[in-house]
N, CA and C atoms as an extended XYZ file, in Angstrom:
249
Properties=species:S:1:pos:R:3:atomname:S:1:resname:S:1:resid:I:1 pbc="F F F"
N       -17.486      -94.333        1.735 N   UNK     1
C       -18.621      -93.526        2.166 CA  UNK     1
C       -19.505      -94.303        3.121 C   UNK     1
N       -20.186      -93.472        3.840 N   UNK     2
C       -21.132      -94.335        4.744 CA  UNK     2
C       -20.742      -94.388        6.201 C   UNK     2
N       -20.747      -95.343        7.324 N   UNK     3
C       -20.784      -95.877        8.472 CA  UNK     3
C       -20.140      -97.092        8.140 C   UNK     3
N       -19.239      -97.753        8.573 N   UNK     4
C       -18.020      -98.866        8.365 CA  UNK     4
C       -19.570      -99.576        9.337 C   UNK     4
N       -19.456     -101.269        9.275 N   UNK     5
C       -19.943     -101.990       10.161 CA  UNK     5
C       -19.190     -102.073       11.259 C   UNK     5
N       -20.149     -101.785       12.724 N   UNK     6
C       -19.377     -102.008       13.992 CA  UNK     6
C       -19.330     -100.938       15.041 C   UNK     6
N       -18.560      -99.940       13.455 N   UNK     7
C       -18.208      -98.432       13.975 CA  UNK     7
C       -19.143      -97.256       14.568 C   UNK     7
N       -19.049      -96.577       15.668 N   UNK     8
C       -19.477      -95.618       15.550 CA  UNK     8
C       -19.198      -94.444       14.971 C   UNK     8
N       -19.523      -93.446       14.453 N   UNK     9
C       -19.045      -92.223       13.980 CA  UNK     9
C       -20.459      -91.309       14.061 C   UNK     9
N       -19.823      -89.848       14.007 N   UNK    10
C       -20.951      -89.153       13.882 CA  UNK    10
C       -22.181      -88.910       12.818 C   UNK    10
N       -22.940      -88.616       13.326 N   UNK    11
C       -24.884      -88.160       12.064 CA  UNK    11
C       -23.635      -87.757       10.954 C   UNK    11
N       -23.457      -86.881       11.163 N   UNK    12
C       -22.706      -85.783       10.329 CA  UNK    12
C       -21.731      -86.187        9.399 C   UNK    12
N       -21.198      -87.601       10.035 N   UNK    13
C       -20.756      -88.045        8.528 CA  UNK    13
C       -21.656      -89.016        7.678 C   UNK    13
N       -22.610      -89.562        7.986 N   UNK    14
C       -23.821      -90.251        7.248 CA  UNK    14
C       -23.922      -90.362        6.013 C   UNK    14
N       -24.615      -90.847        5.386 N   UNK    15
C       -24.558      -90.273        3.632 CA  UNK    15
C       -26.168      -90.841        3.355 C   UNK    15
N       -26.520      -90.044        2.812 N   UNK    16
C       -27.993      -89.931        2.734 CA  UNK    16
C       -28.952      -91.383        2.283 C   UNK    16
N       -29.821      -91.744        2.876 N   UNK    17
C       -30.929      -92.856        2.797 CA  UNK    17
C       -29.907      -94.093        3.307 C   UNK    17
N       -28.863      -93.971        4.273 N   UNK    18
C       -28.256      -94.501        5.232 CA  UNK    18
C       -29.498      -94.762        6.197 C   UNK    18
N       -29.720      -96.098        7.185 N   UNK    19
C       -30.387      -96.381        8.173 CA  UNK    19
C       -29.229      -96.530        9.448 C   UNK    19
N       -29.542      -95.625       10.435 N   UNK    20
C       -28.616      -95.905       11.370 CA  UNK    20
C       -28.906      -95.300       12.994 C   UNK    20
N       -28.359      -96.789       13.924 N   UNK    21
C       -28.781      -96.708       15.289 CA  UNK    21
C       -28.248      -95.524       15.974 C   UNK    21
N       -29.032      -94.642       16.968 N   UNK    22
C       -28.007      -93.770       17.723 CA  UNK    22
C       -27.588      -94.980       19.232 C   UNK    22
N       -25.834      -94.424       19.017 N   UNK    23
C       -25.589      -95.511       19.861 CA  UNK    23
C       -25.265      -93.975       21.417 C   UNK    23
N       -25.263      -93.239       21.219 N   UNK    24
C       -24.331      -92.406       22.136 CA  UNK    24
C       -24.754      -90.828       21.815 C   UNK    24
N       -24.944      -89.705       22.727 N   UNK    25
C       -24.975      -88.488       22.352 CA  UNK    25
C       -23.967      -87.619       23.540 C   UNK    25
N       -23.374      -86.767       23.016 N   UNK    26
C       -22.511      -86.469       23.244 CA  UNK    26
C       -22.828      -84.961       23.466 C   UNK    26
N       -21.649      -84.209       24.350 N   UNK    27
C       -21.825      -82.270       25.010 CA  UNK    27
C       -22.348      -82.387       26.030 C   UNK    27
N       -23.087      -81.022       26.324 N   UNK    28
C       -22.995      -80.250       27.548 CA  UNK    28
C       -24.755      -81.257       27.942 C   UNK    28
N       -25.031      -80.966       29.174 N   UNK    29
C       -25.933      -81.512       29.766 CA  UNK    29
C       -27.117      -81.324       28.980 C   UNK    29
N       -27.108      -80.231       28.809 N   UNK    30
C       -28.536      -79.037       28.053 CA  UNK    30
C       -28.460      -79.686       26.819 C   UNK    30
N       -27.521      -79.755       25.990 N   UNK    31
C       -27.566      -80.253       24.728 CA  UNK    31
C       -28.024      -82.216       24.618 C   UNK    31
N       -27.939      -82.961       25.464 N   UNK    32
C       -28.032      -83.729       25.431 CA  UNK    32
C       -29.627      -83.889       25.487 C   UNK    32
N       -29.891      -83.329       26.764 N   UNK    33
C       -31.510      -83.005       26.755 CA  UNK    33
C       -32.132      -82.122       25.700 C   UNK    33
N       -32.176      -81.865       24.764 N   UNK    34
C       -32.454      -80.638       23.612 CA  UNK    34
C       -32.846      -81.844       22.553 C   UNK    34
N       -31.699      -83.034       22.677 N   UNK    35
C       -31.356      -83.779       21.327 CA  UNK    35
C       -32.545      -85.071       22.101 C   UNK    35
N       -32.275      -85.448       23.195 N   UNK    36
C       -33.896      -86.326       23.764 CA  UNK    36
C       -35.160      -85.628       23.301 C   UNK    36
N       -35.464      -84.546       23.478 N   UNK    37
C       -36.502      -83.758       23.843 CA  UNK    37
C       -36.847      -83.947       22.273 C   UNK    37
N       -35.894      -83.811       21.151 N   UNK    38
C       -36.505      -83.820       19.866 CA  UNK    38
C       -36.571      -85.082       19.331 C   UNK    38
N       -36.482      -86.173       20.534 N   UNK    39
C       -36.942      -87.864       19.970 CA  UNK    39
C       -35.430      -88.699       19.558 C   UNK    39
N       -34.336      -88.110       19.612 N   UNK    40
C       -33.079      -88.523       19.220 CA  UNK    40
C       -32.639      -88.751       20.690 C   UNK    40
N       -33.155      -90.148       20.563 N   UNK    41
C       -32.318      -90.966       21.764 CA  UNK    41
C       -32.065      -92.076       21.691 C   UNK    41
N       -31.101      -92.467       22.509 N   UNK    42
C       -29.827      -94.118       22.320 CA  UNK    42
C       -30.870      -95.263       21.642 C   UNK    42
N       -30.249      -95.960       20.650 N   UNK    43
C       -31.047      -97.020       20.199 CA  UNK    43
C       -32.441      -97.393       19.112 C   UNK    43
N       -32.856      -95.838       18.919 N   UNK    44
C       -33.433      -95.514       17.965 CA  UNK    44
C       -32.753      -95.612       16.642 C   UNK    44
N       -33.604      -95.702       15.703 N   UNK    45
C       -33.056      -95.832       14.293 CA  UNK    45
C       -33.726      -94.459       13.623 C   UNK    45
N       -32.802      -94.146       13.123 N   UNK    46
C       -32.607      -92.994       11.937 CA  UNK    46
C       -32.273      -93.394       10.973 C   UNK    46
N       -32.960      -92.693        9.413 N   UNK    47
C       -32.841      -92.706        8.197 CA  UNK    47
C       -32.192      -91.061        7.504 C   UNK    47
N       -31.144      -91.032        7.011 N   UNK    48
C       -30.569      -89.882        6.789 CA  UNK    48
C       -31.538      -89.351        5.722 C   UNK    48
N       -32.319      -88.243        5.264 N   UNK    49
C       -32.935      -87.813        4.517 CA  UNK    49
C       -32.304      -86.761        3.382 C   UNK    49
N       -30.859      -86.016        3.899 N   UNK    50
C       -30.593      -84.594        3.245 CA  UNK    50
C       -29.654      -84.440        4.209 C   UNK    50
N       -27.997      -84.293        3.793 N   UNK    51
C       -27.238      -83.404        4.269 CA  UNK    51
C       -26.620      -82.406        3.175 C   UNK    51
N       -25.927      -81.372        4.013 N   UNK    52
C       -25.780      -80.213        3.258 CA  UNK    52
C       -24.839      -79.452        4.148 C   UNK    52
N       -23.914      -79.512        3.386 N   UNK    53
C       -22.520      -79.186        4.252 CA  UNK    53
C       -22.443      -79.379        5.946 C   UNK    53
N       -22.366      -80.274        6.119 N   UNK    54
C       -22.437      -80.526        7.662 CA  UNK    54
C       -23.640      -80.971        8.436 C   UNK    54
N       -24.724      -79.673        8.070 N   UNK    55
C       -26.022      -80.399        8.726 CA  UNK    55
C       -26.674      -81.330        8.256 C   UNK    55
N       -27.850      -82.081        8.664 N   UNK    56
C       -28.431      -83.293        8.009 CA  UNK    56
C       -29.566      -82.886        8.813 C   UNK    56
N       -30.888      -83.670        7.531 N   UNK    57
C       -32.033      -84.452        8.105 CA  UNK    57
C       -32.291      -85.478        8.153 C   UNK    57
N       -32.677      -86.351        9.482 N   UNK    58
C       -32.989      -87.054        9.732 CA  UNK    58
C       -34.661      -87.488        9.523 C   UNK    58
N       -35.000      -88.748        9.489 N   UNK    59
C       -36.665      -89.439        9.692 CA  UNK    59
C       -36.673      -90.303       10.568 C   UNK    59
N       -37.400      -90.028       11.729 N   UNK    60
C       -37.611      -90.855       12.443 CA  UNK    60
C       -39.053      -91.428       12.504 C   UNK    60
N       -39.180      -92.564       12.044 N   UNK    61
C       -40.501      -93.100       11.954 CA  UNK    61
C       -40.664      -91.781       10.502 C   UNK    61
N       -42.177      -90.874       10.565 N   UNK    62
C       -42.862      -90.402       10.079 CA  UNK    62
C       -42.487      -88.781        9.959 C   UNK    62
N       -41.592      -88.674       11.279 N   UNK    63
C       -40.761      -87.077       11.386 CA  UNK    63
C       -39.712      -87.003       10.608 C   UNK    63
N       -39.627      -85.481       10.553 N   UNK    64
C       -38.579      -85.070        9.575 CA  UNK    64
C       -37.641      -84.338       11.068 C   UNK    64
N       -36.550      -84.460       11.227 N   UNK    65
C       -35.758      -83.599       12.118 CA  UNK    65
C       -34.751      -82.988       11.548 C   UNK    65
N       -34.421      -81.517       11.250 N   UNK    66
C       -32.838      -80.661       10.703 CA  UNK    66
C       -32.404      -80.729       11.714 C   UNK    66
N       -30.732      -81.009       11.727 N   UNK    67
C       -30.025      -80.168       12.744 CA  UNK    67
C       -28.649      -79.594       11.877 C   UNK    67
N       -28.469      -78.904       12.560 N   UNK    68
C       -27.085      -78.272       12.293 CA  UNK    68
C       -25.720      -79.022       12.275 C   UNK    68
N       -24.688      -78.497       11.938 N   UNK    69
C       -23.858      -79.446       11.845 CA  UNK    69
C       -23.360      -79.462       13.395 C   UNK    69
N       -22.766      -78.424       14.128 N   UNK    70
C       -22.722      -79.127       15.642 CA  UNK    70
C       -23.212      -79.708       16.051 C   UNK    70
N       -25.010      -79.945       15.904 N   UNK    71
C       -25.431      -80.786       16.703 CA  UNK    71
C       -25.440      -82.225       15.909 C   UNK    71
N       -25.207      -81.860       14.521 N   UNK    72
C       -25.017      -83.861       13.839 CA  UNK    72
C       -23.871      -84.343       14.501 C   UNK    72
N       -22.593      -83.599       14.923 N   UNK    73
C       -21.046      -84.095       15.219 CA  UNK    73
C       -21.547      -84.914       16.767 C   UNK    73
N       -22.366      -84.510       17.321 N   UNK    74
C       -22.802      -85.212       18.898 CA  UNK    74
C       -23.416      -86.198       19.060 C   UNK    74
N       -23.749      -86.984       17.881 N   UNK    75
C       -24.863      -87.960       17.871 CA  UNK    75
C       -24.016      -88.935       17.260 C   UNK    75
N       -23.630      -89.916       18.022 N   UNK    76
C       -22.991      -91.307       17.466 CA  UNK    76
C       -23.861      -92.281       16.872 C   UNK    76
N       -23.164      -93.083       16.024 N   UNK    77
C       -24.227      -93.965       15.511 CA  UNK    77
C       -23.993      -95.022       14.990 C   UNK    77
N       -24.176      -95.875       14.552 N   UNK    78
C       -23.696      -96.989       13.816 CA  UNK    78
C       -25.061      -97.335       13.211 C   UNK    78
N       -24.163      -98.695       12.129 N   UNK    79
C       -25.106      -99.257       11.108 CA  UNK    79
C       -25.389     -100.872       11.727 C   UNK    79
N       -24.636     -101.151       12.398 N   UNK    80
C       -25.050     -102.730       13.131 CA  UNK    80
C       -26.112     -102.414       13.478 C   UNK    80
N       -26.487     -103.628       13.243 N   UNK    81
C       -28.178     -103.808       13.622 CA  UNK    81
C       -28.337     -104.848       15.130 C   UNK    81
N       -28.624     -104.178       16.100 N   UNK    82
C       -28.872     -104.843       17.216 CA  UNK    82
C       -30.086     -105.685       17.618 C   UNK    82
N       -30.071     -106.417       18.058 N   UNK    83
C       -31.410     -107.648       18.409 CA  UNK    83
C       -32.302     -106.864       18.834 C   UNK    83
């Protein structure tokens, strides 16, 4: 269970009160900007709060963010911790 060290994989497979970097977001132009626009961008750290068949919430800092499960499958991530 979890994020292997190293690896990226998607939000969507996460497992809850997981801490993990977005390394990569992934789709159509619009969707990429949708997933910035709601603070989910490269290099930030996320804390998994709640998934539920596919979708998840995320905390960033003090926010709570849902997404759906398409949009968790677009968000790469890992658990390495970068300098």
């Amino acid at each position: 269970p979890g994020v292997p060290e190293g690896k990226s994989l998607p939000l969507a497979m996460a497992s809850v009160g997981e801490k993990l970097r977005i390394v990569k977001l992934k789709g159509s132009e619009g969707t990429v900007r949708r997933l910035i626009g709601m603070g989910l961008v490269p290099s930030i750290e996320v804390q998994i709060v709640s998934t539920s068949g596919g979708s998840v919430i995320v905390a960033i800092g003090d926010n709570r963010i849902g997404l759906g499960a398409g949009m968790a499958q677009k968000i790469m991530c890992t658990n390495s911790k970068f300098p």
